[in-house]
KENU-336605 format. One record per residue: x, y, z of N, C-alpha, C in turn; residue in three letters; chain; residue number from 1. Coordinates in nm, 2 decimals, decimal comma, padded with zeros to 4 digits, always signed. Example, Ala and Ser with C-alpha at 12.3 -4.5 7.8 and 13.67 -1.06 7.14 Angstrom:
<sites>
+01,32 | -00,57 | +00,78 | +01,23 | -00,45 | +00,78 | +01,32 | -00,33 | +00,78 | ALA | A | 1;
+01,28 | -00,22 | +00,71 | +01,37 | -00,11 | +00,71 | +01,29 | +00,00 | +00,79 | SER | A | 2;
</sites>
This chain:
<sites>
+00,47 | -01,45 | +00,55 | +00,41 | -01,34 | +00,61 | +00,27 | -01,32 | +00,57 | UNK | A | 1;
+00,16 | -01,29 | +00,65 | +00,02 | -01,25 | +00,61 | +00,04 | -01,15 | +00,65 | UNK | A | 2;
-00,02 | -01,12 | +00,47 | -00,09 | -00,98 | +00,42 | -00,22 | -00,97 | +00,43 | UNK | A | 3;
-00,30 | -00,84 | +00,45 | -00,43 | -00,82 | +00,44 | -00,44 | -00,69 | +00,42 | UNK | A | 4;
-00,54 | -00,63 | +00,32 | -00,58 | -00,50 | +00,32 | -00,71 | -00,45 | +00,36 | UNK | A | 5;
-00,69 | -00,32 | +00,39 | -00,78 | -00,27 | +00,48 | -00,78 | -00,13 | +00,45 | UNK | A | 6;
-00,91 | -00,05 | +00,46 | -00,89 | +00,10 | +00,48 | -00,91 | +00,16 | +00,56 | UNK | A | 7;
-00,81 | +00,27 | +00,56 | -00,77 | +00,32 | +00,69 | -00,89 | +00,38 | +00,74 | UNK | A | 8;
-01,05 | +00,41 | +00,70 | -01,11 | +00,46 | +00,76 | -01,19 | +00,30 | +00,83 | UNK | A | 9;
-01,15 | +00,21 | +00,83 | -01,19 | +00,05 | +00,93 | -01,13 | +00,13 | +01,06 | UNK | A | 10;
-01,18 | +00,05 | +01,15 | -01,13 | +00,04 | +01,29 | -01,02 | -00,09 | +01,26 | UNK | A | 11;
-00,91 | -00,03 | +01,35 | -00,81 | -00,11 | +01,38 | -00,92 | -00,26 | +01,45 | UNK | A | 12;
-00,80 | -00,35 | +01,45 | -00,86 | -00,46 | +01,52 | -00,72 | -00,56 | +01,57 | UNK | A | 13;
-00,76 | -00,63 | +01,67 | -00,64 | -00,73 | +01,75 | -00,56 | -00,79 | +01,65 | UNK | A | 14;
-00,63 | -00,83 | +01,51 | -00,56 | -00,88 | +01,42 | -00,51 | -00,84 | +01,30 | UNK | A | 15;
-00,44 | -00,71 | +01,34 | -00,44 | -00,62 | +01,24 | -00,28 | -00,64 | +01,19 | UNK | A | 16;
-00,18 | -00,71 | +01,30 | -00,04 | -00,68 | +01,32 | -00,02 | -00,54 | +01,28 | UNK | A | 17;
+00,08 | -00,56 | +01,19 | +00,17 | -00,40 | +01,19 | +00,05 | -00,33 | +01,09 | UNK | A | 18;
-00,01 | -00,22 | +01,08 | -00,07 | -00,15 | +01,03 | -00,02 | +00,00 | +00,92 | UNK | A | 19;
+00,02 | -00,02 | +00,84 | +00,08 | +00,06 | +00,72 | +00,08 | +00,19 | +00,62 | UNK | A | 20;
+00,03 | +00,27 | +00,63 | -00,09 | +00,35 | +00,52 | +00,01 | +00,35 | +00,40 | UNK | A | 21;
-00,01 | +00,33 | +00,33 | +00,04 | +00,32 | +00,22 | +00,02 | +00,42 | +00,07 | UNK | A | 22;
-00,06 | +00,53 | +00,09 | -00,13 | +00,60 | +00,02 | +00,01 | +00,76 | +00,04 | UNK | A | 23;
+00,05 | +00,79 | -00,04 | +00,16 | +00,91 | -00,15 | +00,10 | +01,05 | -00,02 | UNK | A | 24;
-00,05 | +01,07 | +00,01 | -00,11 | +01,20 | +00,03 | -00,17 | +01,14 | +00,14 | UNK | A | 25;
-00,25 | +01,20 | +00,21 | -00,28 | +01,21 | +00,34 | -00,44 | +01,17 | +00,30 | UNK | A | 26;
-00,49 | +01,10 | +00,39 | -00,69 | +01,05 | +00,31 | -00,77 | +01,18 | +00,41 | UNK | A | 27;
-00,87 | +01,19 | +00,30 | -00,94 | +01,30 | +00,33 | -01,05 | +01,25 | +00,45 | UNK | A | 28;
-01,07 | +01,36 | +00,53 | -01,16 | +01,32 | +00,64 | -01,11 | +01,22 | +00,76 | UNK | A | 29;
-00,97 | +01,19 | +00,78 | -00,92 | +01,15 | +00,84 | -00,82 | +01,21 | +00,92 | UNK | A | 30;
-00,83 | +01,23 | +01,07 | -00,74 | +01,34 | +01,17 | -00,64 | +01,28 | +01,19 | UNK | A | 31;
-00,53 | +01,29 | +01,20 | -00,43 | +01,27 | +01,22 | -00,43 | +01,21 | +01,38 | UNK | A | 32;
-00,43 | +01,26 | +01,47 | -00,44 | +01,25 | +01,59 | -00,53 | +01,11 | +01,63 | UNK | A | 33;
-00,65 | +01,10 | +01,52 | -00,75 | +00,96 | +01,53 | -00,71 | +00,84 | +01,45 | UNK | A | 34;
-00,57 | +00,87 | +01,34 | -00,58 | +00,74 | +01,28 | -00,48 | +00,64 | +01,32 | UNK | A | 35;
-00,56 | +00,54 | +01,31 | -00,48 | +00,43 | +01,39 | -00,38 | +00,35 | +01,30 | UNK | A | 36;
-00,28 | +00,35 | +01,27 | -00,14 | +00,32 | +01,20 | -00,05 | +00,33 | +01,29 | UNK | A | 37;
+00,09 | +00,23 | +01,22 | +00,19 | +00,23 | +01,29 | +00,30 | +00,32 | +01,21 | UNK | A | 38;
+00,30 | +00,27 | +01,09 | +00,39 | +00,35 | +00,98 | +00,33 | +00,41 | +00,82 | UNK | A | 39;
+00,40 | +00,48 | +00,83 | +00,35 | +00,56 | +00,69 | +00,44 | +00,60 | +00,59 | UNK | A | 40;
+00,44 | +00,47 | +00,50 | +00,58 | +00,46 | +00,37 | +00,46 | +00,52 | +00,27 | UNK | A | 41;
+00,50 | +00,64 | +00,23 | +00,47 | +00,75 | +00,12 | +00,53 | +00,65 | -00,03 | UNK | A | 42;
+00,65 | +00,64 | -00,01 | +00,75 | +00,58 | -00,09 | +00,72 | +00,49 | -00,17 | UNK | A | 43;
+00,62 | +00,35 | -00,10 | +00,55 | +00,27 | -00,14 | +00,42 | +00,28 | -00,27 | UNK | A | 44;
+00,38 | +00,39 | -00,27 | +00,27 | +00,44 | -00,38 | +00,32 | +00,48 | -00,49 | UNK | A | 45;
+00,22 | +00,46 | -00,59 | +00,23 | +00,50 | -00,68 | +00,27 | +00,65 | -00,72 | UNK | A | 46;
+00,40 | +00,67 | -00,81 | +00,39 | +00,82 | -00,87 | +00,28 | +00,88 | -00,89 | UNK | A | 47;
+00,30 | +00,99 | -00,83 | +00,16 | +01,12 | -00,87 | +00,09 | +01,10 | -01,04 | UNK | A | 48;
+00,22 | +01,11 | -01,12 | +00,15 | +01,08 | -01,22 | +00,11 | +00,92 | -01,28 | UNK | A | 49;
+00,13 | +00,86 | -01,23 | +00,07 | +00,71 | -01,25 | -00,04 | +00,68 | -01,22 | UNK | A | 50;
-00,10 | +00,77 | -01,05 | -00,17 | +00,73 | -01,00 | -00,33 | +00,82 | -01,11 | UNK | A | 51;
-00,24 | +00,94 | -01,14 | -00,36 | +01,02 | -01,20 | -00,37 | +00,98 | -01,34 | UNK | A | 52;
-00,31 | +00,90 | -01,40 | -00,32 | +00,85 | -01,58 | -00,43 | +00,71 | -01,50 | UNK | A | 53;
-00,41 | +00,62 | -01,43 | -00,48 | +00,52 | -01,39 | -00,60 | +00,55 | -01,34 | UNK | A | 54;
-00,67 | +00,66 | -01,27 | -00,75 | +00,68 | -01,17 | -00,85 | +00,59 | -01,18 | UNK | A | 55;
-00,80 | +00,47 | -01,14 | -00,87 | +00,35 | -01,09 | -01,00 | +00,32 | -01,17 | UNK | A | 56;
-00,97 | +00,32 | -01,31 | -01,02 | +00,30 | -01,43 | -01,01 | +00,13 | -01,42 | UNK | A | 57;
-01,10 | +00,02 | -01,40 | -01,11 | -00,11 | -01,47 | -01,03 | -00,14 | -01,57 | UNK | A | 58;
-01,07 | -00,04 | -01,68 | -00,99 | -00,08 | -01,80 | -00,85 | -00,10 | -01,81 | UNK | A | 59;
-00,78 | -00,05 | -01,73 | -00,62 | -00,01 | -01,69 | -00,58 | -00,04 | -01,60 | UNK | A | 60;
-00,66 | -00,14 | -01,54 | -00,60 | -00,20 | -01,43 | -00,47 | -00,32 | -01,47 | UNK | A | 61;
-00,44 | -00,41 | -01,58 | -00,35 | -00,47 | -01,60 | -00,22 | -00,40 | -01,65 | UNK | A | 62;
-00,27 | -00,28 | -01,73 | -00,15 | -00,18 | -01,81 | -00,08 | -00,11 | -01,63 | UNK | A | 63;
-00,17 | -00,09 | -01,60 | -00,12 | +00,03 | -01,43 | -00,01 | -00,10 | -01,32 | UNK | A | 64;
-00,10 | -00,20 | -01,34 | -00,03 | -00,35 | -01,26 | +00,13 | -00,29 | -01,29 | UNK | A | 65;
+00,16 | -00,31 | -01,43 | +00,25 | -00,33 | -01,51 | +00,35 | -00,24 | -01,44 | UNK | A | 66;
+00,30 | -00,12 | -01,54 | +00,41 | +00,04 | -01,47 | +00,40 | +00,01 | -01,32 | UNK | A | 67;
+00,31 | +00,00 | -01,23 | +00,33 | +00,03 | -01,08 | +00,42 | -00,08 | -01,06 | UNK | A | 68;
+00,44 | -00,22 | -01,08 | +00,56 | -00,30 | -01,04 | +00,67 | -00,24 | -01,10 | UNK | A | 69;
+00,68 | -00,21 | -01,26 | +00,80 | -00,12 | -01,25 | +00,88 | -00,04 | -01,20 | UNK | A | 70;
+00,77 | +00,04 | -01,10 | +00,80 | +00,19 | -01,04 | +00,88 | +00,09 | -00,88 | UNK | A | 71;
+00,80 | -00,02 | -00,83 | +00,87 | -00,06 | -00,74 | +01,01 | -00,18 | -00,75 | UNK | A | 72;
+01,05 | -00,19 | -00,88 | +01,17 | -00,28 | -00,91 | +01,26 | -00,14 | -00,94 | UNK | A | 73;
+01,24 | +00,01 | -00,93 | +01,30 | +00,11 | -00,91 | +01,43 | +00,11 | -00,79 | UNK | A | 74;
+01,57 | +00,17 | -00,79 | +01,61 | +00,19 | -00,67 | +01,56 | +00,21 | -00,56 | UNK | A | 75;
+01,48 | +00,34 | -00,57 | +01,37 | +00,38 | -00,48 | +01,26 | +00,30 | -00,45 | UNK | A | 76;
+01,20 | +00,25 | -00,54 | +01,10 | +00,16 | -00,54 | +01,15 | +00,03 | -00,43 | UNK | A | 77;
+01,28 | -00,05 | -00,48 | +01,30 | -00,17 | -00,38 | +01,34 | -00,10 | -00,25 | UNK | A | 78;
+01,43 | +00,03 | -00,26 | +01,44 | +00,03 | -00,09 | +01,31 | +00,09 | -00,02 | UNK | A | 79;
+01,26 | +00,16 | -00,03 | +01,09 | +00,16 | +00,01 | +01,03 | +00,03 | +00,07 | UNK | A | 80;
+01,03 | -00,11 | -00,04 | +00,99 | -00,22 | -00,04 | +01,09 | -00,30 | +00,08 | UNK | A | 81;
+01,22 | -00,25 | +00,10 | +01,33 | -00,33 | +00,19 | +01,25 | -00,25 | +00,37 | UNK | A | 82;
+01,24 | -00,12 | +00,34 | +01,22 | -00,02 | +00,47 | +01,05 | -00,10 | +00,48 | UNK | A | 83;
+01,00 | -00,12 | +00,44 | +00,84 | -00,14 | +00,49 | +00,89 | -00,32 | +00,50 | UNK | A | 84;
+00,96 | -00,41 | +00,49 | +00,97 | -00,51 | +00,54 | +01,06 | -00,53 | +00,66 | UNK | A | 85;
+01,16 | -00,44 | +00,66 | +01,24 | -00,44 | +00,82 | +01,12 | -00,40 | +00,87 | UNK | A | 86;
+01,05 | -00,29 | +00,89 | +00,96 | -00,26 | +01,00 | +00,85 | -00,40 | +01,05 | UNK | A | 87;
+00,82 | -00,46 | +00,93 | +00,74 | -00,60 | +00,99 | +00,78 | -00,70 | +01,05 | UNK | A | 88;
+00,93 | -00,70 | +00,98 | +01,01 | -00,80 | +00,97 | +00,92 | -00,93 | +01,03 | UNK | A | 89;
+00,87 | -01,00 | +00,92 | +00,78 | -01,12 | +00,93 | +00,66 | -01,15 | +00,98 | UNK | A | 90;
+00,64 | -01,00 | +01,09 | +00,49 | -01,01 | +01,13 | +00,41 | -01,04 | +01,02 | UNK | A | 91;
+00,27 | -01,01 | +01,11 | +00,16 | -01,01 | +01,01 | +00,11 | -00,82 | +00,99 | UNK | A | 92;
+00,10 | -00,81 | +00,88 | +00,08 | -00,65 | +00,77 | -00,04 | -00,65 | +00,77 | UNK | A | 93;
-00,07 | -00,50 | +00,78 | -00,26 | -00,46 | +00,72 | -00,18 | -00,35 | +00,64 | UNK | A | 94;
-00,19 | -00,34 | +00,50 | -00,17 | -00,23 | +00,41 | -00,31 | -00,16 | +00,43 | UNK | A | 95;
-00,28 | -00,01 | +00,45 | -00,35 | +00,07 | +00,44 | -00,38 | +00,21 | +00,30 | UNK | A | 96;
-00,52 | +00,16 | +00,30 | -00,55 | +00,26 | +00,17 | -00,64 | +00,35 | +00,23 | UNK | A | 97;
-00,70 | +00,46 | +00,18 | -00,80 | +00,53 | +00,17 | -00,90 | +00,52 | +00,02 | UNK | A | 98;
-00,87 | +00,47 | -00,06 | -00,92 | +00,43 | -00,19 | -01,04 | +00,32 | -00,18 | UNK | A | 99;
-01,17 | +00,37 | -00,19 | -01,30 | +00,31 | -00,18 | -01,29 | +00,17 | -00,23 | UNK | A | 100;
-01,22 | +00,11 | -00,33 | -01,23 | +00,01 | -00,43 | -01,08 | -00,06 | -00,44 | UNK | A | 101;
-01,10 | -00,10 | -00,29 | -00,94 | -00,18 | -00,25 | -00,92 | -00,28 | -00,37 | UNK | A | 102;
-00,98 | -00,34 | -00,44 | -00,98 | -00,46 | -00,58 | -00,91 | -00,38 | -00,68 | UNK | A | 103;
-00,89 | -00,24 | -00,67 | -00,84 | -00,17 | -00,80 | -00,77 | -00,06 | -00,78 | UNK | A | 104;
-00,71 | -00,12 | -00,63 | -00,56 | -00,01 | -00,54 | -00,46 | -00,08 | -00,54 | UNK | A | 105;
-00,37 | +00,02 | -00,56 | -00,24 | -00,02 | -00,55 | -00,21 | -00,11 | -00,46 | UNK | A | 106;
-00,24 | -00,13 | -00,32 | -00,21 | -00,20 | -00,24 | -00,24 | -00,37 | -00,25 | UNK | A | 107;
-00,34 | -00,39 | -00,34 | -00,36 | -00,51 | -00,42 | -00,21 | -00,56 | -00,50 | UNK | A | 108;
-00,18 | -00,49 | -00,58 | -00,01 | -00,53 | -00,63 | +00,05 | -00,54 | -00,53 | UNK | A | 109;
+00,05 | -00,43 | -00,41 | +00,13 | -00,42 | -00,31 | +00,16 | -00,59 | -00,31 | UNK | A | 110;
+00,11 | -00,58 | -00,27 | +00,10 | -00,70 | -00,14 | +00,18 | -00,82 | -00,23 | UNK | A | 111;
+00,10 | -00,88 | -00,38 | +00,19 | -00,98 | -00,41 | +00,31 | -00,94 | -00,46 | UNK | A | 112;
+00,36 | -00,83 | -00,44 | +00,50 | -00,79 | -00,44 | +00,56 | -00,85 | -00,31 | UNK | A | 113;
+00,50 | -00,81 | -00,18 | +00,56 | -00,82 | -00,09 | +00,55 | -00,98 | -00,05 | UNK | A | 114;
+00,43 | -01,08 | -00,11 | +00,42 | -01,17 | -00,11 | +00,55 | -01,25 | -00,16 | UNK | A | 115;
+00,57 | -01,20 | -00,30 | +00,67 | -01,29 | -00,38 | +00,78 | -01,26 | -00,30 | UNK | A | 116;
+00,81 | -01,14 | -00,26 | +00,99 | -01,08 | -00,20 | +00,98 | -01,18 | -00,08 | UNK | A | 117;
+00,86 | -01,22 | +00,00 | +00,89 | -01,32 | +00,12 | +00,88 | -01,49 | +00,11 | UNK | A | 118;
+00,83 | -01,50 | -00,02 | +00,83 | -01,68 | -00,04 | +00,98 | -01,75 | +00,02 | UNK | A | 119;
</sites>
């Protein structure tokens, strides 16, 4: 399966396949009515408080890696991970963030999660 990330404030594009947001809260400055997604797994993000001990700090980017795959080898965590792969079911994914510095979002783990669950 090809993965790619993107933020939801990009324009969609032809090659976008299934489009994702993957972000816990809703992204600021973005209408509901204008954003272009297909699905929206809440489920898939990080705990509230994971997300706020990390706040996309460099330095805790390997310690946060760690807990965030944790949080998705969770009950909750794998079926989240099972429900956002039936919906692709093998297409091609655009994980969607709102987080300026996709190199240091969750959606970065995302993905070689979702990578390794499809080898």
């Amino acid at each position: 399966m090809e993965i790619q990330i993107r933020r939801i404030y990009d324009p969609a594009t032809d090659s976008d396949g299934t489009r994702i947001l993957t972000d816990r809260s809703w992204p600021r400055g973005v209408r509901k009515d204008d954003a272009e997604f297909d699905h929206w797994i809440k489920d898939v993000a990080p705990s509230p408080d994971l997300r706020k001990w990390y706040g996309h700090d460099p330095d805790k980017l390997e310690e946060f890696t760690g807990r965030y795959r944790d949080e998705l080898g969770t009950k909750e965590g794998k079926k989240a991970l099972h429900d956002l792969l039936e919906l692709v079911q093998g297409k091609k994914l655009t994980l969607l963030t709102a987080i300026k510095d996709v190199d240091l979002s969750h959606t970065k783990v995302l993905a070689d999660v979702l990578r390794s669950m499809t080898k």
